[in-house]
PLY file of the C-alpha trace (Angstrom):
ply
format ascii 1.0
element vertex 134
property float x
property float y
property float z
element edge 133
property int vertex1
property int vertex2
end_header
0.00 0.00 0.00
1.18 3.12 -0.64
1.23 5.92 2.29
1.74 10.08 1.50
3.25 11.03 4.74
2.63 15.09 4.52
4.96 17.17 6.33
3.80 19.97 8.54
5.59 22.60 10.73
5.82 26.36 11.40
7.32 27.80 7.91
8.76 31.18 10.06
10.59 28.79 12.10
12.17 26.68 9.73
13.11 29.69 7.41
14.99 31.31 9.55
17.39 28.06 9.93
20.99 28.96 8.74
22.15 27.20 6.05
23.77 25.11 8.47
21.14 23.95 10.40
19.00 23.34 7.07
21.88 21.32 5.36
22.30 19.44 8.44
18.51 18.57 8.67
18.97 17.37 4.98
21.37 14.64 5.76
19.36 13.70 8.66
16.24 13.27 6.20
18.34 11.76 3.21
19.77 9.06 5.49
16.08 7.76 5.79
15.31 8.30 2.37
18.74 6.31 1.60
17.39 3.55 3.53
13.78 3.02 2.13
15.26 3.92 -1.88
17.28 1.03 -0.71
14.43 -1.55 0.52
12.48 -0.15 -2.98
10.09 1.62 -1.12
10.58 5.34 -2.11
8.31 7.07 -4.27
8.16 10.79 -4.93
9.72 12.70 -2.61
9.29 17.12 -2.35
10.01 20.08 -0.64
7.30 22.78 -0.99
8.54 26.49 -1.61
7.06 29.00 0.87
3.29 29.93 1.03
4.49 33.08 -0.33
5.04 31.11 -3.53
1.76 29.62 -3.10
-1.62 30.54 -5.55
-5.44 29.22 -4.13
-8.54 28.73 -6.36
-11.42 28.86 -4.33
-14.45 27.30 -5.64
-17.30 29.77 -5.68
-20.91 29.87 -6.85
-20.33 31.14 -10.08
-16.21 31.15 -11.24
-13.58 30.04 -9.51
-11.96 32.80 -7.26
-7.83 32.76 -8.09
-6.14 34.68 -4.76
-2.27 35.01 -3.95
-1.01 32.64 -1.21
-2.77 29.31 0.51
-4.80 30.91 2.78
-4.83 27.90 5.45
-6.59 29.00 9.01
-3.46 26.91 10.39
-0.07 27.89 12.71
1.62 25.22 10.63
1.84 24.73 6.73
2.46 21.97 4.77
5.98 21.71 3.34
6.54 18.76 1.82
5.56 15.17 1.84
7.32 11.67 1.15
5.64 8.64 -1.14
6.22 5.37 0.69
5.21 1.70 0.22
4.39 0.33 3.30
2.92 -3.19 4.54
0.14 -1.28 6.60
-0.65 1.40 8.50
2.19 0.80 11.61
5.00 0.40 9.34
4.14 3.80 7.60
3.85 5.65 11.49
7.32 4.00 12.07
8.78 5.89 8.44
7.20 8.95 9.83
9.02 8.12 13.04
11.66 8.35 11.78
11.61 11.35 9.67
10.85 13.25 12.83
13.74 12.29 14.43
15.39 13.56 11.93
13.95 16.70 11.39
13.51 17.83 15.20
11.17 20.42 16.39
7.88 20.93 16.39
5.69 19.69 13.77
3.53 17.06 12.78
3.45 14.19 9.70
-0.01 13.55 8.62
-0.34 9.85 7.19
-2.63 8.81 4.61
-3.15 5.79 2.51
-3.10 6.95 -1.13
-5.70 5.72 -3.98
-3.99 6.08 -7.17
-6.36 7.70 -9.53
-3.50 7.70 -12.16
-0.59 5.52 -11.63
2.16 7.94 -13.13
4.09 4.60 -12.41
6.29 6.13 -15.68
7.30 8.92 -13.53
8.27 6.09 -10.26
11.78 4.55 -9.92
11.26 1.25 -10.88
10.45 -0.61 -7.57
7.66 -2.73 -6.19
5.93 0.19 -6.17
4.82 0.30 -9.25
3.20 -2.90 -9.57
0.64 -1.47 -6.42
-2.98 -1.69 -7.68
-5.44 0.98 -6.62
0 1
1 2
2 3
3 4
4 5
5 6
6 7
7 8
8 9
9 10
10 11
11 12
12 13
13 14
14 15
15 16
16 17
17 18
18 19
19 20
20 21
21 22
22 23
23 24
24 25
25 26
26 27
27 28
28 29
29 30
30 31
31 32
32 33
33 34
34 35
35 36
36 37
37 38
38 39
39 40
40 41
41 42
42 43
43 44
44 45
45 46
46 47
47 48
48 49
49 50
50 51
51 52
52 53
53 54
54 55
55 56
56 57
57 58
58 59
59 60
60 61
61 62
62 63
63 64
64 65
65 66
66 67
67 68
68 69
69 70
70 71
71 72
72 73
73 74
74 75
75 76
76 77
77 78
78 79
79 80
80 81
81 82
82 83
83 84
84 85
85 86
86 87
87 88
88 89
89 90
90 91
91 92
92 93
93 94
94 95
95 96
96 97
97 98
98 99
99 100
100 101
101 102
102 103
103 104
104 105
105 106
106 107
107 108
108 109
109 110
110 111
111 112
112 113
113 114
114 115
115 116
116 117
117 118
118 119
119 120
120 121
121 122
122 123
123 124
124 125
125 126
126 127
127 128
128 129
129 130
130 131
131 132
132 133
C-alpha cells in the first residue's frame, strides 16, 4: 500500500534556519530516504517552496476565485511530503518516526493511505511500487 506522509511545521521557524542547520537537517532526512530507496520503497519525494510562492482557487458559486497565497486557518503549513510503500498502517507511522527524528522540532506528519487515480508509475523509480494496484 502506498502511504503520502505530509509534512507539517511552522514555515517562520524553519526559514529562519541557517544554512547550516538546514543542510544538516537534509542529511538527517536523506539518510532515511537512503534507507527506504534502498528496501524499494521510495516514491516521490518534495520540498514545498514557501506559502508566499503559493496561488489558491477557491471554488465559488459562479467562477472560480484565483487569490495570492494558501490561505490555510493553520499555525503550521504543509511543506513537503514523502511517497512510501508500506505493509500497513504501523509500518508507515514507524517511516514517519523516523523522519521526525530527523527533522527535530515541532511539527507534525499527517499519514494517509493513497488511492492512485493515475498511476504515473512512468514517472516512479522502478520498484515494487509500481506494480501497487489501486
Amino acid at each position: 500500500m502506498l502511504y503520502a506522509i505530509l509534512c507539517y511545521n511552522d514555515e517562520d521557524l524553519i526559514g529562519a534556519w541557517s544554512k547550516a542547520d538546514d543542510d544538516a537537517c537534509m542529511v538527517r532526512l536523506q539518510a532515511v530516504e537512503r534507507d527506504l530507496k534502498r528496501a524499494g520503497r521510495l516514491g516521490p519525494v518534495a520540498r514545498l517552496l514557501p506559502t508566499t510562492a503559493a496561488t489558491t482557487l477557491r471554488k465559488g458559486r459562479d467562477e472560480p476565485l484565483v487569490i495570492d497565497g494558501p490561505f490555510a486557518e493553520t499555525k503550521e503549513q504543509l511543506l513537503g511530503f514523502y511517497v512510501v510503500d508500506c505493509d500497513n498502517l504501523e509500518a508507515a507511522i514507524a517511516v514517519a518516526k523516523d523522519l521526525a527524528v530527523a527533522n527535530p522540532g515541532s511539527g507534525a506528519y499527517e499519514i494517509r493511505p493513497v488511492g492512485l487515480f493515475r498511476d504515473g508509475v512512468d514517472s516512479l523509480p522502478q520498484s515494487p511500487m509500481t506494480a501497487v494496484a489501486p
